[in-house]
C-alpha positions in Angstrom: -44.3 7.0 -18.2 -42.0 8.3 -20.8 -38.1 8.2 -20.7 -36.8 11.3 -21.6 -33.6 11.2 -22.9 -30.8 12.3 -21.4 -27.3 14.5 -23.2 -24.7 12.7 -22.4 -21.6 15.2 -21.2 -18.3 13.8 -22.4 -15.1 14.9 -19.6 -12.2 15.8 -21.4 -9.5 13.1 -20.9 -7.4 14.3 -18.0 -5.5 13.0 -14.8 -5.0 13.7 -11.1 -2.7 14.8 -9.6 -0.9 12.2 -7.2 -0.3 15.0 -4.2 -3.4 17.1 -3.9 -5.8 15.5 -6.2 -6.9 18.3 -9.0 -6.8 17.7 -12.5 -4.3 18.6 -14.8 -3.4 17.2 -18.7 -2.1 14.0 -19.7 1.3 14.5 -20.0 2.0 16.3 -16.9 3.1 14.5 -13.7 1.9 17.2 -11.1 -0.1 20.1 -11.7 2.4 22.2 -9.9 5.8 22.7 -8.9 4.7 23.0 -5.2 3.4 19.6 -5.6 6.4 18.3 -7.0 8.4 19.3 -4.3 5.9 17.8 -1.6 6.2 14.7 -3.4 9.3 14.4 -3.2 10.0 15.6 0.3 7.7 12.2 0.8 9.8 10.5 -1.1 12.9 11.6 0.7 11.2 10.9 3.8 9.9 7.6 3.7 12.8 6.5 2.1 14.9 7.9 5.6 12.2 6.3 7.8 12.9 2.8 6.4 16.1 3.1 6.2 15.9 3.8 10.1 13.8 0.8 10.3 15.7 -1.5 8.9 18.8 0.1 11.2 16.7 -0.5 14.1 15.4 -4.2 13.4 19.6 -5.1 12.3 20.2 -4.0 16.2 17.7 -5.4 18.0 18.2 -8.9 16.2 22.4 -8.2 17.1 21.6 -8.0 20.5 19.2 -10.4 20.6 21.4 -13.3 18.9 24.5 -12.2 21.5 22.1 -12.4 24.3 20.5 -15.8 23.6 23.0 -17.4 21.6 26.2 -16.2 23.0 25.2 -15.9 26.8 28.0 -16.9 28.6 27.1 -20.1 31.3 
């Protein structure tokens, strides 16, 4: 049984992009501006969402300490 040897095929260095996943070169950050912009309407988003979470878990533990801690006897 003989090993033939096999041509290695060197990829170019590259990246990927963080939104839809093609490559692109180095020293871009997306491979396009449509990408950009989903990223950050993402961004925008998720920062929104937490900020709404954190608004929501300030008010429940509000009316949670006046209703166990300040409950009148």
């Amino acid at each position: 049984m003989s090993m033939k040897p096999t041509k290695k095929i060197r990829i170019p260095s590259h990246r990927h992009c963080p939104v839809c996943g093609n490559s692109m070169p180095i020293d871009a950050e997306f491979c396009s501006d449509e990408c950009r912009d989903k990223y950050l309407q993402k961004v925008k988003r998720d920062r929104r969402m937490r900020l709404f979470f954190f608004l929501f878990y300030a008010i429940l533990m509000a009316v949670l300490f006046f209703f166990f801690v300040w409950r009148p006897s």
